[in-house]
N, C-alpha and C positions, 0 to 999 in steps of 0.2 A: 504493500500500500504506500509507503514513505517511498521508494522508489517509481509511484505513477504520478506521484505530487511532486517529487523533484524535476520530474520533465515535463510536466504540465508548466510549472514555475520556467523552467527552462526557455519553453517555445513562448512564452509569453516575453521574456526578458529580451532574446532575440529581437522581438516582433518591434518590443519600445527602443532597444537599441539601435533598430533600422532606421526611426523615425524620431532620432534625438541627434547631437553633435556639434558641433559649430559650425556656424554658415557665414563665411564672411570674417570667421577672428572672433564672431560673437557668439554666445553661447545660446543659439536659440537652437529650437527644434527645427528639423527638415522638413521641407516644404515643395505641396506639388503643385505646378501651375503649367498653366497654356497659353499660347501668345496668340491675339489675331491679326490681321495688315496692320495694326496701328493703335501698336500698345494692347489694351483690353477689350478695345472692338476689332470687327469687322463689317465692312459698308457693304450692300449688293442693290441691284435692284431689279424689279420684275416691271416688264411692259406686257401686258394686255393691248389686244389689238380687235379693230374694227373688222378683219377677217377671221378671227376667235384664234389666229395661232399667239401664242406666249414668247419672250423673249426673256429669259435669266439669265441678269451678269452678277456673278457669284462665284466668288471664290473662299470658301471657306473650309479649308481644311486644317486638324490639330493637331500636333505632336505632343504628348504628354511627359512634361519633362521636374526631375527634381532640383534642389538648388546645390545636392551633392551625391555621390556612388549611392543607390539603395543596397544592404545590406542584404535583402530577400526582396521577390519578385513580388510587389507591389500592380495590382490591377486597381484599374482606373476608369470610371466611369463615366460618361458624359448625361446629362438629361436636360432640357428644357426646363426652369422652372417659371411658372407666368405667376409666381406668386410676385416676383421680382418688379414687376411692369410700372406698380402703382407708384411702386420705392423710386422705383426710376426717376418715374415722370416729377414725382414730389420733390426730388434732389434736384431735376434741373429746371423747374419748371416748364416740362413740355405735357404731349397729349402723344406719347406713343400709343400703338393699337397692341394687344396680342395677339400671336399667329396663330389662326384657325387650326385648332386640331385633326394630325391625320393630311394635313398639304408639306408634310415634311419629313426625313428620314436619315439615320446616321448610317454609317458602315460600319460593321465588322461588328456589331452589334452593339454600337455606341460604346464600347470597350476597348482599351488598350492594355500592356501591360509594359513597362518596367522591369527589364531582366535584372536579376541581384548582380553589383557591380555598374552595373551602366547609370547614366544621368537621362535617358529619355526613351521613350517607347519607341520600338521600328517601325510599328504600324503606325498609321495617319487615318484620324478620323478626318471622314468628310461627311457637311452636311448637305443634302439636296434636297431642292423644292420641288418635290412631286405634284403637287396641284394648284399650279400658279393662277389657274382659273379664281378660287378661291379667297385669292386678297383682290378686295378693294381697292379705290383710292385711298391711299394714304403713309405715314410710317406704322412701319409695324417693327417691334424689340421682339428679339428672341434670347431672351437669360441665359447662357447655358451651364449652367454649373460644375465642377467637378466633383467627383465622390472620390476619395480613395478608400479601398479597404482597410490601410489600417494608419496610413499616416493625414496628418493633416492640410487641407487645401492652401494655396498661398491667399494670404491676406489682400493681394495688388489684382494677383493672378488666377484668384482661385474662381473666377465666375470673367466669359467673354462674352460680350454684349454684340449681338448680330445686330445692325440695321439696316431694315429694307424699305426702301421708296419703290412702292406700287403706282404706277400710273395706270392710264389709257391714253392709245395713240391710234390716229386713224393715218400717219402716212408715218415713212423712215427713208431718213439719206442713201442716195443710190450714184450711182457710178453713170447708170443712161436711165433711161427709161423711153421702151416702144409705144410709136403712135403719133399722132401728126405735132407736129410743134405748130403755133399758135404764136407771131409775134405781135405787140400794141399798135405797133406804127398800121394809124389808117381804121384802126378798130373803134375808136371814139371812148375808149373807155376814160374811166376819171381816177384821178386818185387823192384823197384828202389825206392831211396832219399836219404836223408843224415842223419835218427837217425843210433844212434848205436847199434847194436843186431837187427837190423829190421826185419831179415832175418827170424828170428826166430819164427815169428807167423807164416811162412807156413811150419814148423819142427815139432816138436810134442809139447806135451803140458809141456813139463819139462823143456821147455824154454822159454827166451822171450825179448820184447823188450821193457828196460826200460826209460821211457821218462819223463824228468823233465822239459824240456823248450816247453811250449806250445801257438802257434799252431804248431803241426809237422805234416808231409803229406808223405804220402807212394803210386805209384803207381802200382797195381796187375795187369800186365802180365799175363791174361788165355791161350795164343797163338793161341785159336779160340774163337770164339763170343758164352758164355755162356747166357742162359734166367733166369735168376733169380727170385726168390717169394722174399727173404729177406735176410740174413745176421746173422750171428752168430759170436758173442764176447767172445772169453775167458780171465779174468782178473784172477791176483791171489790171490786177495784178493777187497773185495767189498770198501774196503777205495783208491785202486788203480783202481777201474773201470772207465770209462768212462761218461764223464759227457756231453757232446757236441760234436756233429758229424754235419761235412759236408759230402757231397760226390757229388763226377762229374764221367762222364764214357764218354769214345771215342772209335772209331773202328778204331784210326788210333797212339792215342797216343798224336798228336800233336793238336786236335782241341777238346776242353773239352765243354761238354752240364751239366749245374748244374742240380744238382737231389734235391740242397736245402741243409739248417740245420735245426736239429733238437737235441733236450734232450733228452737223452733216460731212457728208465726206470729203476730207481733204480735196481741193482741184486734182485734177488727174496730170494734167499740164502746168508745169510749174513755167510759167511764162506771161503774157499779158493775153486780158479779153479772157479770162480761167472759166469755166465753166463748173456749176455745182446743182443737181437734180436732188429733188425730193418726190418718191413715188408715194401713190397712196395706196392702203392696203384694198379698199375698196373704193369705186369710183365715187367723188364727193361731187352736191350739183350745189352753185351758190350763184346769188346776184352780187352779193358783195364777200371780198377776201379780206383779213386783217393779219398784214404779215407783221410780227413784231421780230424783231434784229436783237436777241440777249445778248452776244459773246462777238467777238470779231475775232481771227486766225491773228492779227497784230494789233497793228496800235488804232487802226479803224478801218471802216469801210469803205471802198470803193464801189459802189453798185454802179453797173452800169445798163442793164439792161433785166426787165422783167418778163418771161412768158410762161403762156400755159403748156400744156400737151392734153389733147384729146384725144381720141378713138381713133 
């Protein structure tokens, strides 16, 4: 009997000695932590789309690592906890969302382990969003806490905070886009706001409208309801191209439906007169377009010419 109580004591001593020591010179306990892109988060985002397919930019994979050798093999768990969300929002005052249960999934069975001797697990969790259908607009936090089984989580590192910006998008930056290009000159269309030269993207292309203060917004007057595939940018040069685009469209002028923002794609041509499309997922029909300019590729814009593309 005194011999089952000695090795019970035994593996128990072991267990606390894996997860004691000095860390740093200092005499604290071992500690297990995960990093994400940036420090204790990680950023992603899901686009929803007007043709129902999804787009997820997410990169969120963890190494589970200690802050010295474990002495025994140390497993480590990963789980989502949304008790975390309210905590969140209250510490920084925001209004994150929690992510819908069941639209999301770890590897390996949300488990790593810790070989004794080593400082981090080999395997990599990764998390993926299986039902991106299921968010919303908006942000949404995902807590993800660490469990170890016998040693303690780190303080800094022991919980990585995922955030997701869910949009909706009804077009995305495109390289060409098929179908008749549609130029202003001769079309009578109009265009209101307040840059200077604005006028000028629906003139020819030997002029234009230069914009230094951004965000600037221009709405296009077709005087009847055009169906649109996509969009054509002329810039005068690729350091003044377009970096960030909104756009809304109404058949009245006065009531706007967002179409979303998006980056668009680099020019293709790094030269003058650059070229930049935006396709839509689904054909949009509008009397009036509202392109708003968030980002410029430099220090501003050169627009010089605005078209459509139809059928």
């Amino acid at each position: 009997m005194n011999s089952i109580i000695k090795t019970v004591l035994a593996g128990l001593l072991i267990a606390a000695a894996s997860c004691t020591g000095k860390e740093d010179g200092n005499d604290n306990p071992l500690r297990i932590y995960a990093r994400g892109n940036d420090g204790n988060k990680t950023t992603g985002q899901i686009i929803n789309t007007s043709s129902g397919a999804h787009r997820v930019n997410l990169k969120a994979a963890f190494v589970c690592a200690a802050t010295r050798e474990v002495a025994s093999d140390e497993t480590v768990r990963l789980a989502v906890d949304n008790n975390l969300v309210a905590e969140y929002n209250a510490r920084y005052g925001i209004d994150y969302l929690a992510a819908p249960e069941g639209s999301y999934e770890f590897s390996h069975n949300a488990t790593a382990t810790i070989k004794s001797g080593n400082f981090h697990s080999e395997d990599t969790i990764t998390l993926t969003i299986t039902q991106p259908e299921n968010f919303k607009v908006g942000t949404y936090l995902l807590p993800i806490r660490l469990h170890p089984a016998t040693c303690q989580p780190s303080s800094n590192f022991g919980v990585i905070y995922v955030i997701l910006h869910s949009s909706f998008s009804y077009f995305h930056g495109a390289d060409k886009v098929a179908g008749t290009l549609v130029d202003p000159d001769g079309q009578g269309w109009l265009i209101s706001g307040n840059g200077n030269g604005m006028g000028n993207i629906l003139g020819n292309i030997n002029s234009y409208w230069y914009i230094t203060e951004l965000p600037a917004t221009a709405v296009i007057n077709f005087n009847l309801p055009k169906t649109m595939k996509g969009l054509r940018f002329v810039s005068y040069t690729s350091s003044y191209a377009i970096g960030e685009l909104s756009l809304a469209h109404s058949n009245d002028g006065a009531t706007w439906n967002s179409l979303g923002t998006e980056t668009l794609l680099p020019p293709v041509k790094y030269s003058y007169y650059v070229q930049q499309h935006v396709e839509f997922y689904l054909p949009v029909t509008a009397r009036y377009l509202k392109l708003t300019i968030e980002k410029s590729r430099g220090a501003g814009v050169l627009f010089n010419l605005f078209s459509i593309i139809t059928e």
